[in-house]
N, CA, C and O atoms as a CHARMM CRD file, in Angstrom:
* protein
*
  340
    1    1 UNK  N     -9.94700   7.15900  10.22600 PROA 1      0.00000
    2    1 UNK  CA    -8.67000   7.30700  10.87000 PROA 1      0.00000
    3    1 UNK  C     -7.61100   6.54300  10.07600 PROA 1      0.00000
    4    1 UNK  O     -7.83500   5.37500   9.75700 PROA 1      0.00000
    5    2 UNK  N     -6.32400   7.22400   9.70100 PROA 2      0.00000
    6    2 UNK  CA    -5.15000   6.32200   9.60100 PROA 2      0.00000
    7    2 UNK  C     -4.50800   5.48100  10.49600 PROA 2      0.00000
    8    2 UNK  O     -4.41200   5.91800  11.64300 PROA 2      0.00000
    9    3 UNK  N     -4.00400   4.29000  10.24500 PROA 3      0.00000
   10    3 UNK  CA    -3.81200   3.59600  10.96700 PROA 3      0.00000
   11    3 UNK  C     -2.14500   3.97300  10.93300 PROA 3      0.00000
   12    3 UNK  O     -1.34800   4.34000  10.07000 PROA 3      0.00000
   13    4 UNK  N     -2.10000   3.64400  12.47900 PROA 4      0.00000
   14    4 UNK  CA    -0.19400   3.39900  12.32200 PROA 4      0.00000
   15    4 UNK  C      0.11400   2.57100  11.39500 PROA 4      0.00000
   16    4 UNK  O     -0.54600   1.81800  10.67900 PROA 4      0.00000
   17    5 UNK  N      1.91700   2.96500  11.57300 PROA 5      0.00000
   18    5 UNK  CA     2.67900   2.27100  11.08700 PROA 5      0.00000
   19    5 UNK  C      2.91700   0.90800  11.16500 PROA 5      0.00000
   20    5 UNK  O      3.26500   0.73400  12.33300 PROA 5      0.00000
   21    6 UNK  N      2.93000  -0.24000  10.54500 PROA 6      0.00000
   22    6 UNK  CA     2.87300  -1.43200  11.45200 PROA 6      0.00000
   23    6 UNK  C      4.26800  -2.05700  10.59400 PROA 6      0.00000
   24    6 UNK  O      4.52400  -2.24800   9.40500 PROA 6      0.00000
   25    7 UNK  N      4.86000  -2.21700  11.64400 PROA 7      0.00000
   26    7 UNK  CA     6.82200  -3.54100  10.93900 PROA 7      0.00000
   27    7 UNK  C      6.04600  -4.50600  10.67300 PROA 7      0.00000
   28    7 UNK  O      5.05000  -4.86600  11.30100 PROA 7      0.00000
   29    8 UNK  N      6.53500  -4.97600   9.65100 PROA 8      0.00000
   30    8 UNK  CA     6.08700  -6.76200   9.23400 PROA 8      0.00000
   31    8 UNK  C      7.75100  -7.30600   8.57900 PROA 8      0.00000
   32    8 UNK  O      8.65200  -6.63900   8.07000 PROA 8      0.00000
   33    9 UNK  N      7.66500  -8.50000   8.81000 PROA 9      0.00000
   34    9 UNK  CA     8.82000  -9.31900   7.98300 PROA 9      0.00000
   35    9 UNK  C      8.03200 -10.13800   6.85100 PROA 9      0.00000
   36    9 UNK  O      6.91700 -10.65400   6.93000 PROA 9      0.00000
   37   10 UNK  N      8.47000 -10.12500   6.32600 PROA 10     0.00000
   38   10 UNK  CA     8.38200 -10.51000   4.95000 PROA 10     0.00000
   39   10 UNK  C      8.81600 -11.93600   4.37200 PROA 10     0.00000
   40   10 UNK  O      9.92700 -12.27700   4.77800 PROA 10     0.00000
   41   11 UNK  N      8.31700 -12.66000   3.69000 PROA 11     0.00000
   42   11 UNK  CA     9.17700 -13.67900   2.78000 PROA 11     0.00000
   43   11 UNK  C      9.13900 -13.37900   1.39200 PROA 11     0.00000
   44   11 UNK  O      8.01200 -13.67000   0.99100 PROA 11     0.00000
   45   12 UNK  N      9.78500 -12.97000   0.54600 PROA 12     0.00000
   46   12 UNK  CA    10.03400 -12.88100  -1.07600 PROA 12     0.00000
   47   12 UNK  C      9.19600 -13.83700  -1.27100 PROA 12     0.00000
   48   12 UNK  O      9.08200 -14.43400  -0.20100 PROA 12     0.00000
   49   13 UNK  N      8.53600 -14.31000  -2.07800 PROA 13     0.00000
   50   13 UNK  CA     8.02000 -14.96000  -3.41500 PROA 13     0.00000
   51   13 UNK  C      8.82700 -15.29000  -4.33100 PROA 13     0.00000
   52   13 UNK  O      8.88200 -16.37500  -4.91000 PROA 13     0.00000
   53   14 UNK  N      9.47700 -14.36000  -4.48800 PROA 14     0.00000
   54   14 UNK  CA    10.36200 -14.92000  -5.66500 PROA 14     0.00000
   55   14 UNK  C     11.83200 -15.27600  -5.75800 PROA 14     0.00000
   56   14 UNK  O     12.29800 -15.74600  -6.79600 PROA 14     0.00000
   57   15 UNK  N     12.54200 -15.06000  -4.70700 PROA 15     0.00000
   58   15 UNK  CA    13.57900 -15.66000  -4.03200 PROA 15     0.00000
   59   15 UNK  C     13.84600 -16.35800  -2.46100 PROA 15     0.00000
   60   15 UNK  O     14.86800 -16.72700  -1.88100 PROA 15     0.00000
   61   16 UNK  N     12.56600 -16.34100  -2.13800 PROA 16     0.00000
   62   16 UNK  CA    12.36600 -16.60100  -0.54500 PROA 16     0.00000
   63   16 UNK  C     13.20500 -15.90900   0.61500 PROA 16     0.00000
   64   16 UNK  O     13.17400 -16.22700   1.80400 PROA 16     0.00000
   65   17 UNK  N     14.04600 -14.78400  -0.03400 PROA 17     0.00000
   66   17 UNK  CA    14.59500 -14.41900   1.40900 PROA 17     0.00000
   67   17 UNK  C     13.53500 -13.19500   2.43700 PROA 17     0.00000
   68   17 UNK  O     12.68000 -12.33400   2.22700 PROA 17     0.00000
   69   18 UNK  N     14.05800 -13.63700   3.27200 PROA 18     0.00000
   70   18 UNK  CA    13.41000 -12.79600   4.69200 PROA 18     0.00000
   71   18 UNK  C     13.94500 -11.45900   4.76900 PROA 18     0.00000
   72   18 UNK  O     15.16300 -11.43700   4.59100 PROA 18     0.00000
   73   19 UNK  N     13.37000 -10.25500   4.99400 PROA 19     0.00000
   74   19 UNK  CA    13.59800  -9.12400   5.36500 PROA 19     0.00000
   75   19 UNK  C     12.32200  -8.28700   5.98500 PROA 19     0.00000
   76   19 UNK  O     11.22500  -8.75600   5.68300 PROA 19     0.00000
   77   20 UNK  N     12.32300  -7.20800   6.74400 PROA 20     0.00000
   78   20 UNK  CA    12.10800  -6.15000   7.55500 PROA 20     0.00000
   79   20 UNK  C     11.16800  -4.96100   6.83500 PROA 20     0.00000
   80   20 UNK  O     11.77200  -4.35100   5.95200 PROA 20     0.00000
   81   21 UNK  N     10.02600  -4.60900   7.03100 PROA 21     0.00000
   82   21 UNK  CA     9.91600  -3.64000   6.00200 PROA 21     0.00000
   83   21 UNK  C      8.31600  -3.30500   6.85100 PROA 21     0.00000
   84   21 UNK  O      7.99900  -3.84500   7.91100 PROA 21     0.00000
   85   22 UNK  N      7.49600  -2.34700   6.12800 PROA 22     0.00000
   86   22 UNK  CA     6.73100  -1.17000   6.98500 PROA 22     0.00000
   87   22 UNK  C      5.56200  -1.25000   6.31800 PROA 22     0.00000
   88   22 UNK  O      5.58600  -1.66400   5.15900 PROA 22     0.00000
   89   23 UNK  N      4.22600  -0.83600   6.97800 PROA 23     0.00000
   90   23 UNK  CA     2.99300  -0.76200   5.42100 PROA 23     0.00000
   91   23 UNK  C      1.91800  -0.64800   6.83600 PROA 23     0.00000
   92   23 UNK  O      1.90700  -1.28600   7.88900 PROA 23     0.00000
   93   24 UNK  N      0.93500   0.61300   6.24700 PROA 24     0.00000
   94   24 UNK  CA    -0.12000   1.09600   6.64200 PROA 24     0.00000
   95   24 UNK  C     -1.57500   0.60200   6.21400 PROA 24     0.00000
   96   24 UNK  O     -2.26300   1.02100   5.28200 PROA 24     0.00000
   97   25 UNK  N     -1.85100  -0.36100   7.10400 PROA 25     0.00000
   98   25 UNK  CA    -3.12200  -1.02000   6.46100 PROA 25     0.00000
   99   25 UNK  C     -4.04200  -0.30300   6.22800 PROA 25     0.00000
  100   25 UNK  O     -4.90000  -0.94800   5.62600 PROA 25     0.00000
  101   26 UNK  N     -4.53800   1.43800   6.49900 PROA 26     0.00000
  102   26 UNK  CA    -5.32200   1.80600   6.46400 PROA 26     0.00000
  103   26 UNK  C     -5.26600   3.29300   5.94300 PROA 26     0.00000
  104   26 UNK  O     -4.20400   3.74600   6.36900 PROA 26     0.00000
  105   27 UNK  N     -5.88700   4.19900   5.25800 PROA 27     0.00000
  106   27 UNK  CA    -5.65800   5.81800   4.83600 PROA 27     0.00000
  107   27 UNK  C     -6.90900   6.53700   4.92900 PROA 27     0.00000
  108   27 UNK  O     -7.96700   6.14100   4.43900 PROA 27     0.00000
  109   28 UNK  N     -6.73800   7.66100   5.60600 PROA 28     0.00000
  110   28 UNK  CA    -8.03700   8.37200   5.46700 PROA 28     0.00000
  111   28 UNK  C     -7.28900   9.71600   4.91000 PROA 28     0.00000
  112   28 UNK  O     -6.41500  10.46100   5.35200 PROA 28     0.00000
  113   29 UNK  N     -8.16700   9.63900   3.57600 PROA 29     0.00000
  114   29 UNK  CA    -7.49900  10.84400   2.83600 PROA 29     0.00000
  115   29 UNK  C     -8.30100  12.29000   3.46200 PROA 29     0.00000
  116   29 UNK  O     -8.07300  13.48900   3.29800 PROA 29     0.00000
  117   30 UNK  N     -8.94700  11.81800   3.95300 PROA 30     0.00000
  118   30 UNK  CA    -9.81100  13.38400   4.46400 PROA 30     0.00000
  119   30 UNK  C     -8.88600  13.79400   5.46100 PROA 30     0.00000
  120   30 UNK  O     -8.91500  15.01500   5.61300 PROA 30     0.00000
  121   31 UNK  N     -8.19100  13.28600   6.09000 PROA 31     0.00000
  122   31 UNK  CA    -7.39400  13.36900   7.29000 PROA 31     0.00000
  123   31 UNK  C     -6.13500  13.62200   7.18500 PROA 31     0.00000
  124   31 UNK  O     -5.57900  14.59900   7.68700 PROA 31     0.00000
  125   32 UNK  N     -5.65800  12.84300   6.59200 PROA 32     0.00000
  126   32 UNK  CA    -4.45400  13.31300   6.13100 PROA 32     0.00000
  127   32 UNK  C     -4.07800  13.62400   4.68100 PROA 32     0.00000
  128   32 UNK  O     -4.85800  13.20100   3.82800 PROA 32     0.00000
  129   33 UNK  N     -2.95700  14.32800   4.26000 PROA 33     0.00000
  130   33 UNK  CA    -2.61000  14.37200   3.18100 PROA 33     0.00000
  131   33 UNK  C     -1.63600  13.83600   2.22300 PROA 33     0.00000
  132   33 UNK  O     -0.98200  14.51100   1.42900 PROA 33     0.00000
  133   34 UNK  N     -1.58900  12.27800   2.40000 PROA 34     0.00000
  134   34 UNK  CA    -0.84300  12.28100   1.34500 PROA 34     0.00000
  135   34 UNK  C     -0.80800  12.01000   0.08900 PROA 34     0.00000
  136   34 UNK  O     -1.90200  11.83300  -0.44700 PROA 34     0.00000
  137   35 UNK  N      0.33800  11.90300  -0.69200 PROA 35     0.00000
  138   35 UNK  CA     0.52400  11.91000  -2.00900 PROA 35     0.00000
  139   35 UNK  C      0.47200  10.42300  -2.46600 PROA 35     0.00000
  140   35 UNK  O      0.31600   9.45100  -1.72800 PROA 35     0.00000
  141   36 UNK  N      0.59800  10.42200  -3.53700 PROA 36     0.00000
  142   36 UNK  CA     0.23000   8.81500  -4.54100 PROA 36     0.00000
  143   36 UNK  C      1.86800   8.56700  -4.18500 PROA 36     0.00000
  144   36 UNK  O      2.13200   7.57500  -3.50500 PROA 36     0.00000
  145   37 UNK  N      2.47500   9.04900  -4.42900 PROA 37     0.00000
  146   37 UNK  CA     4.18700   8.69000  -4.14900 PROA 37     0.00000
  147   37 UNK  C      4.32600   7.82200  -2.77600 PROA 37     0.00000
  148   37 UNK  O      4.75700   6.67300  -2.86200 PROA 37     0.00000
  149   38 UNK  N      3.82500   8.57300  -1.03000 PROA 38     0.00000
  150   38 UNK  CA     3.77400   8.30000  -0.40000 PROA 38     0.00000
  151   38 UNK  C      3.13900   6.76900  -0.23100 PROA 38     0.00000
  152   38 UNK  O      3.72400   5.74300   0.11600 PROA 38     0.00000
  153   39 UNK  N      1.58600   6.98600  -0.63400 PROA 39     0.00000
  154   39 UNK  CA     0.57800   6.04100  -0.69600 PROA 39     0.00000
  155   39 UNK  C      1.48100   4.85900  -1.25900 PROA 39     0.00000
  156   39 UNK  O      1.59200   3.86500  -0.54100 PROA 39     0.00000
  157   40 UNK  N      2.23200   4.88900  -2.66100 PROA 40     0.00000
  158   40 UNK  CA     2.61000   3.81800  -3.14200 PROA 40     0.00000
  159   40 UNK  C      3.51000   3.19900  -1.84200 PROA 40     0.00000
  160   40 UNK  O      3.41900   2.06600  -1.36900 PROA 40     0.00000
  161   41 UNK  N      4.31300   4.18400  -1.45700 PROA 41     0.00000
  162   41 UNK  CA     6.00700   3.63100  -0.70200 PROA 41     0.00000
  163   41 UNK  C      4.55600   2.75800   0.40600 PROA 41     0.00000
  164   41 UNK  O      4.45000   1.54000   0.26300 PROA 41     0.00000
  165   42 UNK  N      3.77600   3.32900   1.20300 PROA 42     0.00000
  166   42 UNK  CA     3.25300   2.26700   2.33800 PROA 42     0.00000
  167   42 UNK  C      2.39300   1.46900   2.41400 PROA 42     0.00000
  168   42 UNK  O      1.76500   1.19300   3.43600 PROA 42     0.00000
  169   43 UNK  N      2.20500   0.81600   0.93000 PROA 43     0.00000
  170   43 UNK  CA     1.22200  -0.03500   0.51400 PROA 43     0.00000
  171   43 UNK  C      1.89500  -1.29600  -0.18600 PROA 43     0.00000
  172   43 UNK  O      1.35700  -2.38100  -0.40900 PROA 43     0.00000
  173   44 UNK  N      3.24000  -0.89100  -0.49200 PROA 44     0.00000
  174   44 UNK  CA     4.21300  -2.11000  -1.02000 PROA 44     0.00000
  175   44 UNK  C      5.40000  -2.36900  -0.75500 PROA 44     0.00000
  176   44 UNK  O      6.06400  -1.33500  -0.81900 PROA 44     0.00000
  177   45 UNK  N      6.25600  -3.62000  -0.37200 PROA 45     0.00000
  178   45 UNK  CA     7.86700  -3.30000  -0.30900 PROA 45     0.00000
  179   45 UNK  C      8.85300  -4.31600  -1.16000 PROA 45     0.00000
  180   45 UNK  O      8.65700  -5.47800  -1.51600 PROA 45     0.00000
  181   46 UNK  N      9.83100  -3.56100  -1.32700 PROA 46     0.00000
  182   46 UNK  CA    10.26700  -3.79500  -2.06800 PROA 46     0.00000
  183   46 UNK  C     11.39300  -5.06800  -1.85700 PROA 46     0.00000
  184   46 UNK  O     12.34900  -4.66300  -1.19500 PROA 46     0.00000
  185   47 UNK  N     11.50200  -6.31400  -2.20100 PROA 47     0.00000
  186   47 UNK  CA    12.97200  -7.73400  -1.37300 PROA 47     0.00000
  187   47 UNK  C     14.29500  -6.53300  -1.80400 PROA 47     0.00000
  188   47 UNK  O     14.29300  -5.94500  -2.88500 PROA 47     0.00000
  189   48 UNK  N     15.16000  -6.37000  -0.94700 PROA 48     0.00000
  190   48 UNK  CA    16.54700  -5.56100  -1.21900 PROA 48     0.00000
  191   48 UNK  C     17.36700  -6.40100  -1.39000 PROA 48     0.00000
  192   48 UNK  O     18.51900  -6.15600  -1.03200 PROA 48     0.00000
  193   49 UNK  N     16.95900  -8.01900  -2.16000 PROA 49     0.00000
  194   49 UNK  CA    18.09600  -8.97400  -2.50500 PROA 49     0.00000
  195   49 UNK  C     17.77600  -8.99800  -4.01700 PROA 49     0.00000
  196   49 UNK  O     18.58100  -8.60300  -4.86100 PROA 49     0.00000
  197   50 UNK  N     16.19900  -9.62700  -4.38800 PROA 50     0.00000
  198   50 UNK  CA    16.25900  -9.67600  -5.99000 PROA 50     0.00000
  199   50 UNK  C     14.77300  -8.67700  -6.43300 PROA 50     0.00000
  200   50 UNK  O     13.94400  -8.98700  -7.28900 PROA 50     0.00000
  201   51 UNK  N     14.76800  -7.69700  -5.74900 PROA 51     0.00000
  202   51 UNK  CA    13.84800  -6.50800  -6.17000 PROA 51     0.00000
  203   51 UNK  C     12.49700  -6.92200  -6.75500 PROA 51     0.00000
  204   51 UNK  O     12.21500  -6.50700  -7.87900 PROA 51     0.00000
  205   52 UNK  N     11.55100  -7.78200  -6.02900 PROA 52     0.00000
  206   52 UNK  CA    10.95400  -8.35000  -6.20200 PROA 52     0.00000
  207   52 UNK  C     10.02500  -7.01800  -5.49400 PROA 52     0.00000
  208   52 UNK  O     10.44000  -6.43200  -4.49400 PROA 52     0.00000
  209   53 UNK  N      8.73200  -6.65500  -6.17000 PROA 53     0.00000
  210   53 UNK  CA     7.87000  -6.09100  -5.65300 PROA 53     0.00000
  211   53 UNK  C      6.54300  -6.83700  -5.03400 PROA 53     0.00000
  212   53 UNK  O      5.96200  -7.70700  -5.68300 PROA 53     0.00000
  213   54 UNK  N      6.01400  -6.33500  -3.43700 PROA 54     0.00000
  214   54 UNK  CA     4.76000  -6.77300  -3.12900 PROA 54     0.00000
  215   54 UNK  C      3.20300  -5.97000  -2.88500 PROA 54     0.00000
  216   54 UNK  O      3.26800  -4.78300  -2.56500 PROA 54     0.00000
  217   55 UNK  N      2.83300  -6.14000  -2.92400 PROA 55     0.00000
  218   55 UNK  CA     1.51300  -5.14300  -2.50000 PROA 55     0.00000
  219   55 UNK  C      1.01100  -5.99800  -1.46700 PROA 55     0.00000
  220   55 UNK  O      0.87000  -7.21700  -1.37300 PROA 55     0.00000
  221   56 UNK  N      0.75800  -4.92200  -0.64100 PROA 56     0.00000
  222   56 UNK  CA    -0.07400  -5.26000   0.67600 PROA 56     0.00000
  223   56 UNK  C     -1.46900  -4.53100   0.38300 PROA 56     0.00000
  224   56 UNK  O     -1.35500  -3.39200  -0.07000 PROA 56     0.00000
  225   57 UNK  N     -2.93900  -5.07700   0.59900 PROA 57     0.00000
  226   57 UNK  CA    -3.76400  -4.50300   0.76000 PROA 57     0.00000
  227   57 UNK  C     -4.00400  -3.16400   1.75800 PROA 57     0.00000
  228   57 UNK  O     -3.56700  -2.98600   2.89400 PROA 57     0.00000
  229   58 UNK  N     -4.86200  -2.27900   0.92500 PROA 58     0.00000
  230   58 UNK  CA    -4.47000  -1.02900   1.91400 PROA 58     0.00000
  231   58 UNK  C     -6.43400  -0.72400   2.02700 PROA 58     0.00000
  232   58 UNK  O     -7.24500  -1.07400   1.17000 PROA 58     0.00000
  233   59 UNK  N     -6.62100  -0.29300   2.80300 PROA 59     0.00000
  234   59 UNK  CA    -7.98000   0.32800   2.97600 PROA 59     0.00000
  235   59 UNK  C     -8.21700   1.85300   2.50600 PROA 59     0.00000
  236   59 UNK  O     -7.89700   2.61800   3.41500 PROA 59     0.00000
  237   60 UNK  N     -8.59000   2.38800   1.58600 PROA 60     0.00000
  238   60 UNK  CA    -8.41000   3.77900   1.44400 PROA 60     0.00000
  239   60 UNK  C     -9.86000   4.79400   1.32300 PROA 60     0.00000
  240   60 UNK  O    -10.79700   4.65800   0.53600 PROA 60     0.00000
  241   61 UNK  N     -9.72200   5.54500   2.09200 PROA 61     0.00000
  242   61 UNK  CA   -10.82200   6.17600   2.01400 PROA 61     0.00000
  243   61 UNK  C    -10.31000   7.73600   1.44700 PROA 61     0.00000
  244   61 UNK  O     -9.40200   8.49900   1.77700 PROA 61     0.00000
  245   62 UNK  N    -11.22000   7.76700   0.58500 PROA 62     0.00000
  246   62 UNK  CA   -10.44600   9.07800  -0.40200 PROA 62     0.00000
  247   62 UNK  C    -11.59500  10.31000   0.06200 PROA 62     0.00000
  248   62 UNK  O    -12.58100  10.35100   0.79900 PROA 62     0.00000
  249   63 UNK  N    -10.80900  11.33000  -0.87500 PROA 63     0.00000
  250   63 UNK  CA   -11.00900  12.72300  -0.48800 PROA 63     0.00000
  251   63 UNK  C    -12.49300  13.04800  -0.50300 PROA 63     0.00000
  252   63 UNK  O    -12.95100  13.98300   0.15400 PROA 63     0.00000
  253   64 UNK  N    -13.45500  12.01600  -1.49800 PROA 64     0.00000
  254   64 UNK  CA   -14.76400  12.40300  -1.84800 PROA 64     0.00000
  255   64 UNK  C    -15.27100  11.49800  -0.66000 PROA 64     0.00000
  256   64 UNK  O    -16.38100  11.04100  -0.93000 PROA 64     0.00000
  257   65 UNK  N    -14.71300  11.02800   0.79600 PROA 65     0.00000
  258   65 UNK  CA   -15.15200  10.00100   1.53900 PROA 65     0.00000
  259   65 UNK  C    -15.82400   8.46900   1.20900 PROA 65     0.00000
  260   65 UNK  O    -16.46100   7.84100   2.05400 PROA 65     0.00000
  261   66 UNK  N    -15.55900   7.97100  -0.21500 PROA 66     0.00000
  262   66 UNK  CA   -15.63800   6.74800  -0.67500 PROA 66     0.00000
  263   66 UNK  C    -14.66900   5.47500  -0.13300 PROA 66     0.00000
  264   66 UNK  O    -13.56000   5.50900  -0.66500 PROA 66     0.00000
  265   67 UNK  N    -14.81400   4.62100   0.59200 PROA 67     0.00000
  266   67 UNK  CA   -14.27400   3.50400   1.26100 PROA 67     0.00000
  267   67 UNK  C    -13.66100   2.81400  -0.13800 PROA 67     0.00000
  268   67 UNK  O    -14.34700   2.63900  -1.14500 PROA 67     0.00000
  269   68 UNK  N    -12.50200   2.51900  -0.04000 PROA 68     0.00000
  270   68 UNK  CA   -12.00200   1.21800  -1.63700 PROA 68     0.00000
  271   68 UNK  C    -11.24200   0.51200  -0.83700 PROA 68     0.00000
  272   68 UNK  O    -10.95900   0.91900   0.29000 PROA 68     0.00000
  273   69 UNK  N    -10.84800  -0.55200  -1.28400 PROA 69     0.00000
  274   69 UNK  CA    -9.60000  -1.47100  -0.79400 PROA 69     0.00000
  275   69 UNK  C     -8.98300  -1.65500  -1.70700 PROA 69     0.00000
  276   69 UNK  O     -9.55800  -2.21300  -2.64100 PROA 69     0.00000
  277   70 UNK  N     -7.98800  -1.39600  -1.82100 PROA 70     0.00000
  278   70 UNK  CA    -6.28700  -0.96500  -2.57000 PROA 70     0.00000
  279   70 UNK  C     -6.25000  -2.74200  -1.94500 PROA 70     0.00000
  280   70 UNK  O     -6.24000  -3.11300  -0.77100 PROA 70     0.00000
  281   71 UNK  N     -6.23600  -3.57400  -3.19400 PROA 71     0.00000
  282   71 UNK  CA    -5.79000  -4.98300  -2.52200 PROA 71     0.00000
  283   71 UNK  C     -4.28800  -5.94400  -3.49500 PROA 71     0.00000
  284   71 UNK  O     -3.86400  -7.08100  -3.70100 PROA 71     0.00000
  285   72 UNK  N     -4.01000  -4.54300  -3.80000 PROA 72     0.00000
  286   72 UNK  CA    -2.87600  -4.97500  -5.10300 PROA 72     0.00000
  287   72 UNK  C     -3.27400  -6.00300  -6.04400 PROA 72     0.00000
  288   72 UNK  O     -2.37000  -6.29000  -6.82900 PROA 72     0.00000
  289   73 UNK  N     -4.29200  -6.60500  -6.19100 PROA 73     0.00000
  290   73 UNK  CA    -4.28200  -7.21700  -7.48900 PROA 73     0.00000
  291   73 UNK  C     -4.69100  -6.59700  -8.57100 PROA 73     0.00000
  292   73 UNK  O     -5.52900  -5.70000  -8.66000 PROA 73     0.00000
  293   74 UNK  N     -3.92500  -7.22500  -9.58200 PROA 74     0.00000
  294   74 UNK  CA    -4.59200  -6.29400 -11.25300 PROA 74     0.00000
  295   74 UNK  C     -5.58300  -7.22400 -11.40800 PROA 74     0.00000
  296   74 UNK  O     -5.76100  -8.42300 -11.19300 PROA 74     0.00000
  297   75 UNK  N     -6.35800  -5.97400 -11.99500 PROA 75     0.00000
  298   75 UNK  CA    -7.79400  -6.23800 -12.57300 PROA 75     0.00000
  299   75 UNK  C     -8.15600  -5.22000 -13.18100 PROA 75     0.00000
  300   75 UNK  O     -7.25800  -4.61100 -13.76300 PROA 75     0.00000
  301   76 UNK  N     -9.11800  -4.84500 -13.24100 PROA 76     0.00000
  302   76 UNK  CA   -10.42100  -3.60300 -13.71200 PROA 76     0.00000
  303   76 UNK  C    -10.08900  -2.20600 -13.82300 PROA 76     0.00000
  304   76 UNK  O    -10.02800  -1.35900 -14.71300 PROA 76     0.00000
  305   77 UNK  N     -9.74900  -2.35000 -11.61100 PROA 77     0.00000
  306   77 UNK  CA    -9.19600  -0.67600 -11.41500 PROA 77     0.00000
  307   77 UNK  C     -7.98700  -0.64900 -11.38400 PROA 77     0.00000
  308   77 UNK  O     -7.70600  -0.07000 -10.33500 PROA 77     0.00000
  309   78 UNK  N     -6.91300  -0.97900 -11.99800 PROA 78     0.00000
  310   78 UNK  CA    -5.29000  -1.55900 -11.82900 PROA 78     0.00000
  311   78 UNK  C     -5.22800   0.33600 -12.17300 PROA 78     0.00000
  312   78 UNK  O     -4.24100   0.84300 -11.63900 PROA 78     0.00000
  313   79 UNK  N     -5.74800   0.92500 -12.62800 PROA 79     0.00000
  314   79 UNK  CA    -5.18900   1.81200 -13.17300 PROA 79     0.00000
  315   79 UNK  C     -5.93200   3.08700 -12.10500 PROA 79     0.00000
  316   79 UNK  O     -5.65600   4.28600 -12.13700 PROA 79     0.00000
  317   80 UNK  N     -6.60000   2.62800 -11.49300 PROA 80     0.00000
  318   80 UNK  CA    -7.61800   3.86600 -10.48900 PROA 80     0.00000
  319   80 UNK  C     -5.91300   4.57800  -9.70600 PROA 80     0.00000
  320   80 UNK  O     -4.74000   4.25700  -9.51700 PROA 80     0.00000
  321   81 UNK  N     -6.80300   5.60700  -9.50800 PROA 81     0.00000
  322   81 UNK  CA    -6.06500   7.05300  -8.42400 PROA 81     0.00000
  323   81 UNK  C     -6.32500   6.56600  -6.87000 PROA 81     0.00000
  324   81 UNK  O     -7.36500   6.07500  -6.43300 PROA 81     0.00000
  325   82 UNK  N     -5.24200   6.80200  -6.23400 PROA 82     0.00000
  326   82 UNK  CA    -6.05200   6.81300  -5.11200 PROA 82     0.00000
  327   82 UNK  C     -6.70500   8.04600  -4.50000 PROA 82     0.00000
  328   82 UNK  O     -7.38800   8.08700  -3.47700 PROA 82     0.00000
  329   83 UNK  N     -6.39900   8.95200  -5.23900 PROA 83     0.00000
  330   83 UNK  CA    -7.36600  10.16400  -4.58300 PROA 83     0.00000
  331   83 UNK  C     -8.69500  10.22900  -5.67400 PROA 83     0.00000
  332   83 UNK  O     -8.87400   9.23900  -6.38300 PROA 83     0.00000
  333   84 UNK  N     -9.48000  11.21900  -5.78100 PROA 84     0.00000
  334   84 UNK  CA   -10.82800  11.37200  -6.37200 PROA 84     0.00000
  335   84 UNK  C    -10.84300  12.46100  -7.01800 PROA 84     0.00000
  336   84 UNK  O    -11.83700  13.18700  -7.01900 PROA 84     0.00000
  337   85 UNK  N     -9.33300  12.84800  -7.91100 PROA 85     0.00000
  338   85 UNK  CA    -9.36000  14.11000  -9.19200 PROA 85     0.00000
  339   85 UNK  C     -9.23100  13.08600 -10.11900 PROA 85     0.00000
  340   85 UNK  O     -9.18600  13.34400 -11.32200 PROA 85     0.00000
């Protein structure tokens, strides 16, 4: 199952200001369809003071039904799909 939408506030990292912003802890690609575009926008947000990007860990279960956790750190799979073409 996808999980709702969940609001979170935020603190920058890199300028400390506070803002408002959205992210889906969870994806079931069998279920729904979305795109890597989408996937990106609800897995990270963006500070709208000094454009500081974050990644939120995402749970993703892709089209071939394989469980991953999208946990934004680079490493290994920095470069993996989140779907299974």
């Amino acid at each position: 199952m996808t999980s709702p939408v969940r609001e979170i506030e935020i603190r920058c990292p890199d300028c400390n200001s506070y803002y408002q912003d959205w992210f889906r802890p969870s994806v079931n690609l069998n279920l729904d369809d979305f795109d890597d575009d989408y996937l990106e926008e609800a897995s990270t947000s963006t500070c709208p003071r000094c454009g500081f990007r974050v990644d939120h860990a995402m749970l993703v279960v892709n089209r071939s039904g394989v469980w991953c956790l999208d946990d934004g750190m680079e490493g290994e799979d920095e470069d993996a799909d989140f779907d299974d073409d």
